[in-house]
N, C-alpha and C positions, 0 to 999 in steps of 0.2 A: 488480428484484433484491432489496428490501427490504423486498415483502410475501409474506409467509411463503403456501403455497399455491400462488403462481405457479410455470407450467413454462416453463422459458427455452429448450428445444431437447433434441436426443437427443444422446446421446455420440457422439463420431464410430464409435469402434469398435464401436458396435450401434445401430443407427438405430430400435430397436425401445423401446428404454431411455431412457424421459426424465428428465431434470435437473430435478428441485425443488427450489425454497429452503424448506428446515423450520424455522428457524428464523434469526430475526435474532437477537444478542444486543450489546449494551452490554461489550465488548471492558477497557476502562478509560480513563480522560480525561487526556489530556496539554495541561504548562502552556506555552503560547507568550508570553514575555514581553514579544519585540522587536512582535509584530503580523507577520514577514517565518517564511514558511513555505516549508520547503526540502521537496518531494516528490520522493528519488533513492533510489539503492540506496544503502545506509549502508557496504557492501564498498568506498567509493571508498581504493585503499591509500596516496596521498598526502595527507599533512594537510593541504598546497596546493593539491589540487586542487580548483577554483569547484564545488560541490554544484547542482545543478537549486533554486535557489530561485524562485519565481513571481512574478511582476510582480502579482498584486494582493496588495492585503493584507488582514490580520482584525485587527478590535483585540486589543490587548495582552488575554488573561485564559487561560481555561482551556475544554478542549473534548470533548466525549465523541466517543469513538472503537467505532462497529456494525462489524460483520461480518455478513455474509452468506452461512450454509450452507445448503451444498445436496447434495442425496443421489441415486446415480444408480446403484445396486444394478449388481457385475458379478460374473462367475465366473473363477475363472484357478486353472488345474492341478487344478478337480477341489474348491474353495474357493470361496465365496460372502463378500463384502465388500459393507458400505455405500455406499462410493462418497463418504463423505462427503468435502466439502473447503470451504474457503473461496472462494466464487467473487466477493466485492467487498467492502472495505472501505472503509468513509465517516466520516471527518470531519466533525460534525456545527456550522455556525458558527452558524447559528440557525432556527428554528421557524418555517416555512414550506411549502408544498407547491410543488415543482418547476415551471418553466413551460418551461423547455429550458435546454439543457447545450449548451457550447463547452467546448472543448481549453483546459486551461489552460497557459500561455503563459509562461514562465521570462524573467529578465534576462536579455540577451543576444539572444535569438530575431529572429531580422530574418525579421517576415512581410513583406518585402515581396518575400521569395524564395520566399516557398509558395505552391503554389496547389491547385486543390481537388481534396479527399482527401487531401490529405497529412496525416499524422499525425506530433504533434509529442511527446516524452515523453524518460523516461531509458531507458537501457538495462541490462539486466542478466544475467550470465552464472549466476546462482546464485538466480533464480526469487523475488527478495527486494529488495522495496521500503520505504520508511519515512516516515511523519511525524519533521521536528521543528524546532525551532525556530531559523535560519539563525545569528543570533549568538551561538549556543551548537553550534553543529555538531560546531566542530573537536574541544571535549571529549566529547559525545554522543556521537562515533563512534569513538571512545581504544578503545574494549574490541574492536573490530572488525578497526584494524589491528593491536592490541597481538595478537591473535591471529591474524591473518597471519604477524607479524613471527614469533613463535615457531612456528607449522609451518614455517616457511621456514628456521629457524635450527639446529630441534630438530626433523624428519622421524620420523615414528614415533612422537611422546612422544604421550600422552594431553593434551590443551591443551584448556582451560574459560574460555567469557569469562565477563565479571564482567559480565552481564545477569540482569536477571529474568525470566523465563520466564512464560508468560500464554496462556489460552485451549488448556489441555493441549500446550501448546510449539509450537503454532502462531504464538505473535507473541512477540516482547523486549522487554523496555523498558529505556533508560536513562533514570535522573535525575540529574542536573547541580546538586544543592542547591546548590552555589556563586550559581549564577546564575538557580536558581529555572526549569531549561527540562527538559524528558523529550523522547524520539524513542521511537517504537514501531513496531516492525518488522511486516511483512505478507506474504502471500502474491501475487507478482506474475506477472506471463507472462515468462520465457525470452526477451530477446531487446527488443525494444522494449513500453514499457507509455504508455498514457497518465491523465494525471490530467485528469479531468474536472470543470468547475464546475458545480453547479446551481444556477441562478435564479429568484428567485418571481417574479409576472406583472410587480412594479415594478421588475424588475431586482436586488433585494437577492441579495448570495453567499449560499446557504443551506447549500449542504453541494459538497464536493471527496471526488470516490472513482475509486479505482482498483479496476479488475479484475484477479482471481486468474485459472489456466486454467483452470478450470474452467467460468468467466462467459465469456472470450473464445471458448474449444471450441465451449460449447453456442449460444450467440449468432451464431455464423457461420453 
């Protein structure tokens, strides 16, 4: 998914139309200062409620955050569109080439209740996942419920969070300068996502990415 030129599959709705990745690009780099990396939908609306943080860790510093588009030209009502979309975003922890990928695996998780195929991840009802950094969560994701909290209060009003917008408003970011952490928001699948790790041949984490729909679609 992150070499620019490969075709991943066709859309489902035109099995004629294939999905290319055009381009990778360098998204923006987020700081994790604890080393404990929370991969969940950032919409969680209790500020108690335990975030998908994952059982390995990264050291403490700073990390560049790729995106993966890809273009899959369609027609609707008589209109021609790119198709383009985010179909994976990756977490970059260090400078390696892949040797294989496992499911990464959250606090909490009892593998000794899975078995194979199962797929383990967050879920989400609004197609929107995030990087960020676990002991900074609860403030990283203020802007998220603060804007729950107000359509819920105030129905109909115009309500803006206090994000930055990024990669033409395909991703947010918040930063936490209190405590020195950011979360950056992404394109995920509807429903169950997973994050996945990749490993170099010695086993080092190299890089943690989730699929957008358009990676899960075409890949099926």
């Amino acid at each position: 998914m992150f070499t620019p030129g490969s075709l991943l599959g066709a859309r489902s709705d035109d099995p004629r139309q294939l999905v290319e990745v055009v381009e990778v690009a360098r998204v923006s780099s987020i700081r994790v200062p604890s080393g404990r990396l929370v991969v969940d939908t950032p919409w969680l609306q209790d500020e108690d409620e335990e975030p998908r943080e994952l059982v390995v860790r990264i050291p403490p510093g700073v990390y560049g955050v790729d995106a993966a588009w890809t273009e899959a030209p369609y027609e609707f009502m008589g209109k021609y569109f790119s198709g383009r979309e985010v179909a994976a975003t990756r977490l970059c922890v260090r400078e390696g080439t892949v040797a294989v990928w496992e499911m990464g695996l959250a606090v909490g998780d009892d593998i000794e209740r899975l078995r194979q195929g199962d797929e383990v991840g967050f879920n989400t009802d609004t197609s929107t996942g995030s990087f960020g950094d676990a002991a900074a969560w609860p403030a990283l994701t203020a802007p998220f419920r603060t804007f729950w909290e107000q359509r819920r209060t105030a129905p109909g009003t115009l309500v803006s969070r206090a994000t930055e917008s990024l990669g033409d408003g395909e991703f947010e970011m918040v930063r936490d300068e209190a405590q020195g952490a950011d979360l950056i928001t992404f394109s995920a699948t509807e429903g169950l996502s997973v994050a996945w790790l990749g490993r170099t041949e010695d086993g080092e984490l190299s890089a943690i990415v989730v699929m957008g729909h358009m990676g899960m679609e075409a890949l099926a």
